[in-house]
C-alpha positions in Angstrom: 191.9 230.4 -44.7 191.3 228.6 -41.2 191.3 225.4 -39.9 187.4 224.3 -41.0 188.1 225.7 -44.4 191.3 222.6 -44.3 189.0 220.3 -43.0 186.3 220.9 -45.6 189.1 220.5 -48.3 190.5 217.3 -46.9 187.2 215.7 -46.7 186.6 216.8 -50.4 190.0 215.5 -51.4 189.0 212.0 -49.9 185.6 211.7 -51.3 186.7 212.8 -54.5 182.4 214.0 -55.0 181.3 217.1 -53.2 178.1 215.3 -53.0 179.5 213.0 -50.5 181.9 215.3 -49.3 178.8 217.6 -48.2 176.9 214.8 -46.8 179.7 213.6 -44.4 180.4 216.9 -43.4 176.5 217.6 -43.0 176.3 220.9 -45.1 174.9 222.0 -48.5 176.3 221.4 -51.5 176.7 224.9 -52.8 177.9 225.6 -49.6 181.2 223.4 -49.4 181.3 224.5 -53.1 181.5 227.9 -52.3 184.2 227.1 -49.6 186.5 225.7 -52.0 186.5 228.3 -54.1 187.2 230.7 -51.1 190.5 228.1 -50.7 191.3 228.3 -54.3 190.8 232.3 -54.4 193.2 232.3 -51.6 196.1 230.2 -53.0 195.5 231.6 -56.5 195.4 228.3 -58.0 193.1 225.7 -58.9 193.0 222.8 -56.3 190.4 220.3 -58.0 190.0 219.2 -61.7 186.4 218.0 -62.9 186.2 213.7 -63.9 183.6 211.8 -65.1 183.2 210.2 -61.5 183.1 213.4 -59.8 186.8 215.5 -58.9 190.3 214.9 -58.9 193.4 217.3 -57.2 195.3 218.7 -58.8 199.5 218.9 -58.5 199.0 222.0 -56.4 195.9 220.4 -54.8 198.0 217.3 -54.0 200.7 219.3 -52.4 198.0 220.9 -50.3 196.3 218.0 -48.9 199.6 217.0 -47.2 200.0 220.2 -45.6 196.4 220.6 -44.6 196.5 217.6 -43.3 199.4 218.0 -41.1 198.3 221.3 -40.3 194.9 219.5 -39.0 197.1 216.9 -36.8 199.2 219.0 -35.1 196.0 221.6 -34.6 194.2 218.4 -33.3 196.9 217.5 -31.2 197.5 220.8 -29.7 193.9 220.5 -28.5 194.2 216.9 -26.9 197.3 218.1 -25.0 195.1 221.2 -23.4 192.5 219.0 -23.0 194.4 216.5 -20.5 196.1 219.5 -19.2 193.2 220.8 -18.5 192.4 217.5 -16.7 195.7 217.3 -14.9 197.0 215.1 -16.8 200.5 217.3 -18.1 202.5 219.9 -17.1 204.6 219.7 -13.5 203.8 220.0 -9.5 206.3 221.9 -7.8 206.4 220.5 -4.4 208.3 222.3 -1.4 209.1 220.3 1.5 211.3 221.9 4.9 212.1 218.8 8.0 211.3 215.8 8.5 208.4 215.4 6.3 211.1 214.3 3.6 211.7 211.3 5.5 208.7 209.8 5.1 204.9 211.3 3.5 206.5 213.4 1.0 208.5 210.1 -0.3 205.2 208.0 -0.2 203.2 211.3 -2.0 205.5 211.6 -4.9 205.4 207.6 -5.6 201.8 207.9 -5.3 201.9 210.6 -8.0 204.3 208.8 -9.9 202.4 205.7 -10.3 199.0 207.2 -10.7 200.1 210.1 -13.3 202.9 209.0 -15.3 202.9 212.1 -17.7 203.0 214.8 -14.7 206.3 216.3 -14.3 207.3 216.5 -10.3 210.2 218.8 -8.5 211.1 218.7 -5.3 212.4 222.0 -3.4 213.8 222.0 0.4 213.9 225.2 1.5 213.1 226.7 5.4 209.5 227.8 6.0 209.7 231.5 5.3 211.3 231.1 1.6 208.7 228.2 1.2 205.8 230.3 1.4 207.2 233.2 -0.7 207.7 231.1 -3.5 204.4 229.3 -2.5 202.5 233.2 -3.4 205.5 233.9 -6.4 203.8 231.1 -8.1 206.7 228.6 -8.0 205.2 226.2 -6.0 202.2 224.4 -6.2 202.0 222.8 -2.7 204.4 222.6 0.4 204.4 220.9 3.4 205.8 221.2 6.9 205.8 220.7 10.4 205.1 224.0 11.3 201.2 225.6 11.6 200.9 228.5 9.8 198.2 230.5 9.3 198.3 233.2 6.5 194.6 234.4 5.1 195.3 233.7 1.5 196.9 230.2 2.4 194.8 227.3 2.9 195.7 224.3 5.3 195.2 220.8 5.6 196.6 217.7 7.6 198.3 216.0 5.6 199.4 213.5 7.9 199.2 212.5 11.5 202.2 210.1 13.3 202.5 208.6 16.2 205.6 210.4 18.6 208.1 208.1 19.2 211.3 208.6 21.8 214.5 208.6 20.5 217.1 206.8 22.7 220.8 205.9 23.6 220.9 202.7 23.1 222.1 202.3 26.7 219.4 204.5 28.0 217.5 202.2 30.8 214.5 203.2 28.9 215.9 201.3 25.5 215.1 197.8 27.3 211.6 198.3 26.8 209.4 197.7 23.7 207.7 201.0 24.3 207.7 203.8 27.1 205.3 205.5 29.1 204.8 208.9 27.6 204.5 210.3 31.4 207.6 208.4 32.6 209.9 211.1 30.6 208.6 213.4 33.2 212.3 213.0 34.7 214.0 212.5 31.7 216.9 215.6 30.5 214.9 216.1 27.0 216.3 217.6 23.6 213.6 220.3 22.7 214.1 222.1 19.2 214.9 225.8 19.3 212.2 226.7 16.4 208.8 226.6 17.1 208.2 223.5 14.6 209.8 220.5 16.9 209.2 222.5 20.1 205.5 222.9 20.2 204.7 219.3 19.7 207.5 218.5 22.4 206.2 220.6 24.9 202.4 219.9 24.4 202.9 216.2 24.4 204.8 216.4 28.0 202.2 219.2 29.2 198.9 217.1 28.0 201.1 214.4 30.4 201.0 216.8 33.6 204.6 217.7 33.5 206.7 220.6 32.4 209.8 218.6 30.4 213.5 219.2 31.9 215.0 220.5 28.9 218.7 220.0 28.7 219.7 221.7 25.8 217.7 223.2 22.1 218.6 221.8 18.4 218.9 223.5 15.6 216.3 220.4 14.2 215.1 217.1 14.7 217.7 215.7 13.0 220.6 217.5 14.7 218.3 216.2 18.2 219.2 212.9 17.0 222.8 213.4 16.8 222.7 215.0 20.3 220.9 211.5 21.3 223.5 209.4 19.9 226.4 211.5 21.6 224.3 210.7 24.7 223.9 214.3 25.7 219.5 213.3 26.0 216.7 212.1 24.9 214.0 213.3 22.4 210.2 213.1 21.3 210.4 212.7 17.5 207.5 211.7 14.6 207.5 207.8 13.8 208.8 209.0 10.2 212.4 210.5 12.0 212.8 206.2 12.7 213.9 206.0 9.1 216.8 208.1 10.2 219.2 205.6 11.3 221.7 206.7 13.6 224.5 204.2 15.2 223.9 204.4 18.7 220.3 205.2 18.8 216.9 203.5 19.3 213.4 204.4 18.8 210.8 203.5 21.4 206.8 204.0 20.8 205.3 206.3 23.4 202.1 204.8 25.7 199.6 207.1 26.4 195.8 207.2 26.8 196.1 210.7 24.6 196.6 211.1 21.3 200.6 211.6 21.0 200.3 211.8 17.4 202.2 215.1 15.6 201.1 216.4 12.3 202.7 217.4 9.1 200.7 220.1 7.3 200.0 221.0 3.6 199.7 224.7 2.0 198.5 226.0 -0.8 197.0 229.6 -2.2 193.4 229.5 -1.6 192.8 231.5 -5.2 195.2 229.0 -7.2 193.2 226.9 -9.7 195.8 224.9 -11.8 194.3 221.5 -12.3 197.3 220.1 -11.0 196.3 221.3 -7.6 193.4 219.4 -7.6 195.9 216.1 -8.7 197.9 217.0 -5.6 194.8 216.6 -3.3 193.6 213.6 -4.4 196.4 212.1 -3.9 196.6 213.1 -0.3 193.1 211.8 0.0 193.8 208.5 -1.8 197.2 208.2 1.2 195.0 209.0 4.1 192.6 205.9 3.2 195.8 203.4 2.2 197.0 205.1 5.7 193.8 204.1 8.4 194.5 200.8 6.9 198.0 200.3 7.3 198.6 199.7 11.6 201.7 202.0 12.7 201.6 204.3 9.1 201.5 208.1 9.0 197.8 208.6 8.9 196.7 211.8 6.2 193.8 213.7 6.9 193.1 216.2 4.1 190.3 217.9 5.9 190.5 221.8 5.4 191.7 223.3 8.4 192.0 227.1 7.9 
């Protein structure tokens, strides 16, 4: 007995004619006859009576219709949920995140998400970059994002975002007075570089693009022990506009002038061979934030153009 055998017998059941019951199921007569006597055959009982006005269940025929049609339901259902899974509407996006891309786009992605896809599960996992991208190829992430370029040839990359550098301050700092600060006139500031490649590349291109090699007083673990260093007046610092919604006592944050394009980038990874619909969810999303983005003066601006 399978599903279409059910169906046949529930559309029977309600017709209570096989005549009809054949005609709104668009077969033969002795064909839908036949299949009830397959069902019948196969429960070892009788499951219609003959009337004068056509057929009637019987008992046993009466407890089968409300199984079959239970059975038919939750079959039907089954199908509608892999349907708008299939669609990336269900299931959950495992998103890893390392740095300061928590402060800000990651926040903004997952309300995006939120709003737009109210049955999709999220989880959010913080973790450094190397255990990022092994869970990214175990298959327990879907997406991660991070400062840091890297370039793997079963990983594809896109810009997720592009800020403006700002300059974190002591609020006595000379420098603090102004509304914003010549990118070239840190040229004799002491600056706070990060030790790992993620802060310090951005650091030292943005002072190099400038025509200046930057006097680094001391390295940070991270941008957001750099901060602390700022606030203990040990130096200054060249941060992304997002590291602003850090608020430390004791430190400003000044927009850097600059003919060039002082903007630093957060990236977004995922396995070029993964197709979960969900994926495709994720990416949208970063699409639909880069256009709310150009429009928004000051904002993060996405760019989900493939990279590598």
């Amino acid at each position: 007995m399978d599903i279409r055998q059910l169906r046949y017998f529930i559309a029977a059941a309600e017709e209570g004619h096989l005549g009809r019951a054949a005609e709104r199921l668009h077969l033969s007569q002795p064909a839908l006859t036949r299949q009830i006597q397959l069902m019948e055959s196969a429960v070892g009982a009788e499951l219609f009576v003959r009337t004068p006005r056509g057929m009637a269940l019987t008992p046993i025929g009466e407890t089968m219709l409300t199984d079959a049609r239970d059975i038919v339901r939750t079959m039907q259902q089954a199908i509608d949920r892999a349907q708008r899974a299939a669609r990336g509407e269900l299931g959950s996006i495992d998103i890893g995140v390392f740095g300061t891309a928590c402060f800000d786009y990651v926040p903004r992605l997952l309300t995006h998400l939120r709003r737009e896809r109210p049955n999709v599960g999220f989880a959010l996992h913080y973790m450094p970059p190397e255990r990022l991208v092994a869970a990214l190829r175990r298959g327990q992430l879907l997406v991660m994002f991070e400062r840091l370029w890297i370039e793997e040839p079963d990983i594809a990359t896109i810009v997720a975002a592009r800020e403006p550098a700002v300059v974190a301050l002591h609020e006595d700092h000379p420098l603090a007075q102004q509304t914003a600060v010549e990118a070239s006139s840190l040229a004799s500031e002491p600056l706070i570089i990060g030790r790992h490649s993620t802060h310090r590349q951005g650091s030292l291109k943005l002072c190099r693009d400038h025509g200046f090699e930057p006097k680094v007083l001391r390295e940070s673990d991270n941008m957001t022990v750099s901060v602390m260093l700022v606030a203990a007046g040990m130096g200054s610092c060249i941060v992304p506009l997002s590291v602003a919604n850090l608020h430390v006592p004791g430190v400003v944050y000044r927009p850097l002038l600059s003919h060039m394009d002082v903007s630093m980038k957060v990236y977004g990874y995922y396995l070029m061979d993964e197709r979960s619909p969900l994926l495709r969810v994720a990416l949208e999303a970063i699409a639909a934030l880069s256009t709310l983005a150009r429009a928004t003066p000051g904002a993060a601006v996405p760019d989900s153009d493939l990279v590598s």
